[in-house]
C-alpha positions, 0 to 999 in steps of 0.5 A, a space after each residue: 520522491 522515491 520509486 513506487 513499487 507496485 504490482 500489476 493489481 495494486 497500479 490497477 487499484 490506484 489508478 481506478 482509485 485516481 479516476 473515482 476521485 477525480 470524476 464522482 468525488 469531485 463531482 459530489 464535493 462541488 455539488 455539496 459547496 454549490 448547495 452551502 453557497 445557497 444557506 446564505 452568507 459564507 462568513 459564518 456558514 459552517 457547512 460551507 467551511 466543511 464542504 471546502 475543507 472536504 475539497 482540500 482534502 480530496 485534491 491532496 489526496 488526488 495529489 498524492 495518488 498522483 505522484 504515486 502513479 507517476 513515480 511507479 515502478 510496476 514490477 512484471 510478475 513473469 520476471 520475478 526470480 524465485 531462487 530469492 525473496 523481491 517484491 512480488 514474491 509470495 513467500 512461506 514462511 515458518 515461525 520456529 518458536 510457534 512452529 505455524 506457517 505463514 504466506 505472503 505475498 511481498 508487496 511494495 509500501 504503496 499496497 501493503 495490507 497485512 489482512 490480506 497477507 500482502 506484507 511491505 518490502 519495507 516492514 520489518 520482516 519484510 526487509 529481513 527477508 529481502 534477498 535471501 533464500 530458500 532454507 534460511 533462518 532469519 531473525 527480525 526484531 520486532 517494533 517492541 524489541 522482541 526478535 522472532 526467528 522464521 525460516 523461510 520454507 518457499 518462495 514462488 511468482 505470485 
């Protein structure tokens, strides 16, 4: 598996992730298999099947974030070069053709959340922005073919 790249904040999240699944998620899809055992024969009981297959589920789940954390690279905010764009800068970026203004904060894929102006290293402008300067134009092709052209207007530590 490849590196997981990751701030401080989203190594945090995932690890408090991990521990809720672990200790209260597992703690209630057991409670809830142990109350279905208790409905009578498990052949044809359908509340049963969905408990087990709510714990096949979670221990996937808990599998994943597992090897999230164990392949994480945490990338240390105080040694971010500003002088171009890497994960954990937050870049503005300035749209030429709707001439409006964009932050974001470059995350790894493991935290990208466009909502929260946390764009993927991985996504589109993402990797078009990559290692580039302050003052550059660049031109990102969109998943629908469309291009669109930002400058890239700042870039700072998070």
């Amino acid at each position: 598996m490849k590196d997981v790249i990751l701030t401080p904040e989203g190594h945090q999240a995932l690890t408090e992730e991990l521990e809720h699944l672990t200790t209260t998620r597992r703690r209630e899809v057991a409670e809830r298999i142990r109350v279905a055992r208790e409905f009578g024969e498990i052949a044809e009981n359908a509340e049963y099947d969905d408990a087990k297959n709510e714990q096949a589920m979670l221990e996937h789940k808990i599998a994943q974030l597992e090897d999230r954390l164990a392949n994480a690279r945490v990338i240390d905010v105080k040694h971010v070069d500003t002088s171009v764009v890497s994960v954990g800068s937050v870049v503005r970026l300035r749209d030429v053709a709707a001439k409006k203004t964009f932050e974001y904060h470059i995350v790894g894929s493991a935290e990208a959340n466009p909502a929260e102006q946390k764009l993927s290293n991985e996504s589109p402008v993402g990797k078009a922005i990559m290692g580039r300067k302050k003052g550059e134009t660049v031109e990102v092709v969109t998943p629908r073919g469309g291009k669109l052209k930002f400058k890239i207007m700042e870039i700072k530590a998070a």
